[in-house]
C-alpha positions as CSV (number, residue, x, y, z in Angstrom):
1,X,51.3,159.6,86.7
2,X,52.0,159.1,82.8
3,X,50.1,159.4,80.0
4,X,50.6,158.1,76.8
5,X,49.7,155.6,74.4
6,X,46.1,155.1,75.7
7,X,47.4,154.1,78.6
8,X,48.2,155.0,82.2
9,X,51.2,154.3,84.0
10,X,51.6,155.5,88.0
11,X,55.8,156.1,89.2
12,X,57.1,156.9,92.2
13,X,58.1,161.0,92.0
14,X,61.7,160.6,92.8
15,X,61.5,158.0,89.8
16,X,60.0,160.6,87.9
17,X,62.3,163.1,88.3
18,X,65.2,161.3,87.7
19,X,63.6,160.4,84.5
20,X,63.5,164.0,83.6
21,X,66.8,164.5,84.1
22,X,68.5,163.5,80.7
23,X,72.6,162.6,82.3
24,X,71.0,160.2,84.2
25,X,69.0,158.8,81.1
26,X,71.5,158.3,79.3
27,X,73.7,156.7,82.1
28,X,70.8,154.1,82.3
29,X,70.8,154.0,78.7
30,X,74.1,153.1,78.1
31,X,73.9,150.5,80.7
32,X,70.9,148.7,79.4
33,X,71.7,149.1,75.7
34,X,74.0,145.7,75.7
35,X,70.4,144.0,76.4
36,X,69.4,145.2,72.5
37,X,72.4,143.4,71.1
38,X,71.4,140.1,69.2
39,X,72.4,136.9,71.3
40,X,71.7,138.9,74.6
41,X,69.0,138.1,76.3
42,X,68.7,140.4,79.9
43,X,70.0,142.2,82.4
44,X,70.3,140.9,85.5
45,X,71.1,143.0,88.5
46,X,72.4,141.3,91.6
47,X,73.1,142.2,95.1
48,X,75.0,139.1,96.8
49,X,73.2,135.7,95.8
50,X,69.5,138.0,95.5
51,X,68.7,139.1,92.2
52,X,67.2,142.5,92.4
53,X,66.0,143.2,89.3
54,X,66.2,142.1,85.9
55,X,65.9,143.8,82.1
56,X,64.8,142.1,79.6
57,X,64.3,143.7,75.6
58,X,61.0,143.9,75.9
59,X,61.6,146.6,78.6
60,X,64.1,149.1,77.0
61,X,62.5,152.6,75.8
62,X,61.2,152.2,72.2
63,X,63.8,153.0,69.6
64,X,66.5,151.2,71.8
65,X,66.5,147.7,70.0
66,X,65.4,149.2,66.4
67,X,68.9,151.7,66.7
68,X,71.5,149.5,68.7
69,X,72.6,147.8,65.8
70,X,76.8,146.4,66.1
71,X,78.4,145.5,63.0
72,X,81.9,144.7,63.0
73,X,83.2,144.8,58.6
74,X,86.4,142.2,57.6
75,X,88.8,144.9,58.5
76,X,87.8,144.8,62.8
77,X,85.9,148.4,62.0
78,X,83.4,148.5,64.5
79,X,80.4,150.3,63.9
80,X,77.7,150.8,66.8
81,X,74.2,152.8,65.8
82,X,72.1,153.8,68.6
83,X,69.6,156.3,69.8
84,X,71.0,158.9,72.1
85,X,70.1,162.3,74.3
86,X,73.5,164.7,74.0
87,X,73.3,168.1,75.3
88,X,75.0,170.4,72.8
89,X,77.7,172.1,74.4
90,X,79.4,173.6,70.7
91,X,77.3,174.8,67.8
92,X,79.4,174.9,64.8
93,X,76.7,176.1,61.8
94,X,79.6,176.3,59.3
95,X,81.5,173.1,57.8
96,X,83.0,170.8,61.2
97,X,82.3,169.4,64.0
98,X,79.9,169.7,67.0
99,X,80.4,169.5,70.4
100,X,78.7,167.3,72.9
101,X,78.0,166.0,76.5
102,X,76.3,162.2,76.6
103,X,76.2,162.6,80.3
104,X,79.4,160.5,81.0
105,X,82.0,162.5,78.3
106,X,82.3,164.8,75.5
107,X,83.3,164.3,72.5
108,X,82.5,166.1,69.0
109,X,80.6,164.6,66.0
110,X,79.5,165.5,62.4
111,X,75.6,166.2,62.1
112,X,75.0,164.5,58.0
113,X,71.3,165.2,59.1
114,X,70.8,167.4,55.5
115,X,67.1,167.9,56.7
116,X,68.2,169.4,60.3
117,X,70.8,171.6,58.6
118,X,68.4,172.9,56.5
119,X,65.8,173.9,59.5
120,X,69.4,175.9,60.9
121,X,69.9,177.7,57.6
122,X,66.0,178.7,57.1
123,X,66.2,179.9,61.3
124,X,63.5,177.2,62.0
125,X,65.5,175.9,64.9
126,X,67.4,177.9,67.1
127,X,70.1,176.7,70.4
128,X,70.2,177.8,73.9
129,X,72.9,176.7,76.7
130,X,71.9,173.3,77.9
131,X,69.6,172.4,74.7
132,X,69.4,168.6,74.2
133,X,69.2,167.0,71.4
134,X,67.7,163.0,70.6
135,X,69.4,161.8,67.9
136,X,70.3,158.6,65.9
137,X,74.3,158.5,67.1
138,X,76.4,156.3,65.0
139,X,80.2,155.6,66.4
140,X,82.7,154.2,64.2
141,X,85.7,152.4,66.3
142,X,88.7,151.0,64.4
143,X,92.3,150.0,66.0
144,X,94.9,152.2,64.2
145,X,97.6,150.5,61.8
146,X,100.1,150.0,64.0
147,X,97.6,148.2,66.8
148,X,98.7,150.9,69.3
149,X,95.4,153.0,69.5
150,X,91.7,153.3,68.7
151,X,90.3,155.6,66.3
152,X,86.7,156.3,66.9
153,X,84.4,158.5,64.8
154,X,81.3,159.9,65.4
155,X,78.4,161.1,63.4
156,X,74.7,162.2,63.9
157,X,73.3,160.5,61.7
158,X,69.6,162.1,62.5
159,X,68.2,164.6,64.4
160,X,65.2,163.2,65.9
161,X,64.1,165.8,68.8
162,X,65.2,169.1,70.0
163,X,64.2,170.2,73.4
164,X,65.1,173.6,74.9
165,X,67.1,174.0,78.2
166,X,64.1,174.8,80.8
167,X,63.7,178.2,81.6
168,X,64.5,179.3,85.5
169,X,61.3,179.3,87.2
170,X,60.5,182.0,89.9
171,X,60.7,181.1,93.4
172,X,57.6,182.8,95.1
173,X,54.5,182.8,93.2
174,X,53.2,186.0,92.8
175,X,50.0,187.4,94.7
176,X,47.0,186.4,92.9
């Protein structure tokens, strides 16, 4: 069961668990996330000629149609903000990039977030192996000059959550 809201909402465990796990949220996240774009309007998933099941806005996870915003400038530059969970896999506290995981590749990113430095510099947030963190991701994507290769950019634009690897838990309970 889910709480939240004021409201109530029963899931299936395995649904539940696989919820908790953020690689596969953000696999399902990336493929729903076309759904937010203006002009479409669902999902629809298909086995054969039987439609299994079928997303429409109204059912992505808040935040996902208010970040998913595409703009393409005069010049073809592509830019694409959305809300993502990246696991940090390179802290760099000095001037430079991060490293990160989305659950499909990694790729490193500037964090602008002036605020979320700040909480790093004051030792208000700390990292752990396996920390995740929910941010507002913005990807820049531009062909290069000479039309041969893409040159993408990214940027977190703002830190939104930070949630802690979980801890190992013990195996046997101890006697009570």
């Amino acid at each position: 069961m889910v709480f939240g809201d004021n409201n109530r909402v029963t899931v299936d465990p395995l649904a539940a668990s696989l919820y908790q796990n953020t690689g596969v949220r953000s696999a399902v996240n990336g493929v729903v996330r076309p759904v937010a774009t203006e002009g479409i309007k669902s999902l629809e998933i298909r086995k054969g000629n039987r439609s299994i099941n079928e997303v429409v806005k109204e059912d992505l996870p808040l935040g996902t149609v208010d970040f998913a915003v595409q703009e393409v400038d005069r010049l073809g530059v592509r830019t694409d903000r959305r809300v993502a969970d990246l696991r940090v896999v390179r802290a760099n506290f000095e001037k430079g990039k991060w490293g990160f995981w989305d659950g499909a590749a990694n790729f490193s990113a500037d964090i602008t977030d002036e605020q979320f430095k700040r909480k790093l510099d004051a030792r208000e947030a700390g990292f752990y192996k396996g920390d995740v963190l929910t941010v507002v991701l913005v990807i820049t994507q531009a062909l290069s000059p000479d039309g041969q290769a893409f040159q993408t950019k990214y940027e977190i634009e703002k830190v939104l959550d930070h949630k802690h690897a979980p801890g190992q838990m013990d195996l046997l309970q101890p006697n009570q």
